[in-house]
N, C-alpha and C positions, 0 to 999 in steps of 0.2 A: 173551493173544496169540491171534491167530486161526490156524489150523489154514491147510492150504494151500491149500485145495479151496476155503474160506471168502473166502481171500485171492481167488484166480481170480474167486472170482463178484462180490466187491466190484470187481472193477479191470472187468471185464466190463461193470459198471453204470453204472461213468462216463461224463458225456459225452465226446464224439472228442475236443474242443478239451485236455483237463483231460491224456486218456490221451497227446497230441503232445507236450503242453506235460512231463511226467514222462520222456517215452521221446526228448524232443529233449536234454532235460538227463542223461541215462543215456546217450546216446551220445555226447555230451562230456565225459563223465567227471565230472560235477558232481553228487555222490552227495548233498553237502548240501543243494545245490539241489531236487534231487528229493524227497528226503526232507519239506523244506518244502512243497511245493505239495502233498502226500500230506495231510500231519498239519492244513495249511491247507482242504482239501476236504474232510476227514474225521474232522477232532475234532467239531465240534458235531454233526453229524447223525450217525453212525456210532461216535463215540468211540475214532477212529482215533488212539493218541496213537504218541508218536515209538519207540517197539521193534516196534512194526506196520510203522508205516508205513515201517521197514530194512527189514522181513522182503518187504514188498510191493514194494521198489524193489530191492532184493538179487533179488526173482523176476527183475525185468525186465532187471537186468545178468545173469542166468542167459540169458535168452530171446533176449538180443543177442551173449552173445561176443565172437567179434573181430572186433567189426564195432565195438567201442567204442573211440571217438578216444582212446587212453590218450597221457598226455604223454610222450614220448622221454626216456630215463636220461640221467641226467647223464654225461659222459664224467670216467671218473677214471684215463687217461690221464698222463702228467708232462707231455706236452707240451703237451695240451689246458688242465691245469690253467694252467701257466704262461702261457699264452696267456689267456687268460682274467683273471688276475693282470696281463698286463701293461697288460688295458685298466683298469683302475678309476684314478678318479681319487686321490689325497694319498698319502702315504707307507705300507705297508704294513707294520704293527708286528707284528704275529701271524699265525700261523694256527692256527683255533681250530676243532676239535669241538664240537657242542651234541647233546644226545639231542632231540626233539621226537615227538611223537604224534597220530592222528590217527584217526578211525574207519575210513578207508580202508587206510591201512597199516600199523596199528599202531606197533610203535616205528621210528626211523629215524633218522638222523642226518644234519644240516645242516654242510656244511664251510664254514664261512667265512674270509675276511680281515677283519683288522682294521684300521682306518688313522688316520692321524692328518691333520688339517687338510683335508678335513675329519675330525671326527671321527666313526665310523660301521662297518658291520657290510656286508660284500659277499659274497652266498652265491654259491660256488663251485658247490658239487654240493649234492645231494639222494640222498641212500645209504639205498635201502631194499634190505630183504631179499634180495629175487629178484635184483635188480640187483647186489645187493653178493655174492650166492652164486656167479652167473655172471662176476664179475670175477674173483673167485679161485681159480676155478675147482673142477673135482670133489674133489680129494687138499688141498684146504688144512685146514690142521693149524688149526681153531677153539679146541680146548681147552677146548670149550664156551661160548664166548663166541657173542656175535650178532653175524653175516657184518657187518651194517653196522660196526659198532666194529671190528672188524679190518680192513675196506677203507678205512674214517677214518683209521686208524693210518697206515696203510700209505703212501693216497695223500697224505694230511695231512703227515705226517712228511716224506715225499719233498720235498713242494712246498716245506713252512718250508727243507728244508734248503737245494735251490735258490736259494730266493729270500736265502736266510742270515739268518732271523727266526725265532723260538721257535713251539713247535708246543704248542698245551695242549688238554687233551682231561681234564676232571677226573673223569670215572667211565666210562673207557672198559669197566669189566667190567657193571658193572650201570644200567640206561636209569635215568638221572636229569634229568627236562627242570628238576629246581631245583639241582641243583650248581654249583659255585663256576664265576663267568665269569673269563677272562682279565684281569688288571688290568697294566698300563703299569709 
């Protein structure tokens, strides 16, 4: 892995076209993206492979801040949800918690509906961390658990119960993206 001073003088050497085209996908928040055009300009000549070429796009999300198009939290709201719930189309048979993962935000949890006819999976929210910390604010009693699983619970559980449909969530203590799915 190259050193950071190392990283600076490789991004330095690039042509303008290569460093817009990394810093346009960094300001929309497309960390994969960039990451690609990195490891794509920099494997054969340089031997830039993909733990570099994080460390060199991670510089660039440093260099930008908030000035990076981040996508807006999902509202996990009961009203929002519901609303939300009343547009999808076919019958709504569940509502179900999934763990999911990703380089950007580590673990997090997808809330979905489930439905029938058709049949098919409607994500509600997207609950990560930060979003799911500041939902429940400073004093919520975690227990140790990860903020997203307790804000799934919470707003999950609400909405099934609303809407009067089962609410499943099968490893709400520990991130499992291969736990048992909801079955009919």
């Amino acid at each position: 892995m190259m050193k950071k001073q190392a990283r600076i003088e490789w991004w330095d050497k690039l042509p303008m076209g290569i460093r817009d085209q990394v810093d346009g996908y960094v300001l929309q928040d497309s960390l994969l993206a960039a990451i690609r055009v990195v490891v794509d300009v920099g494997f054969a000549r340089d031997g830039i492979g993909v733990g570099t070429a994080q460390a060199i796009v991670s510089d660039r999300y440093a260099h930008y801040g908030d000035r990076i198009a981040r996508a807006p939290d999902s509202p996990l709201d009961q009203e929002s949800l519901a609303r939300r719930a009343d547009g999808i189309s076919g019958r709504i048979l569940a509502i179900e918690a999934v763990w999911d993962g990703d380089t950007v935000h580590d673990w997090f949890v997808r809330l979905l509906a489930i439905t029938a006819d058709p049949a098919e999976e409607h994500a509600l929210a997207f609950i990560y961390w930060g979003m799911a910390a500041g939902h429940l604010g400073e004093n919520a009693e975690l227990e140790g658990r990860h903020p997203a699983a307790v804000a799934a619970e919470r707003a999950g559980g609400a909405l099934a119960a609303h809407l009067s449909v089962p609410f499943h969530f099968a490893s709400p203590d520990t991130p499992d993206d291969e736990a048992p799915r909801w079955q009919p």
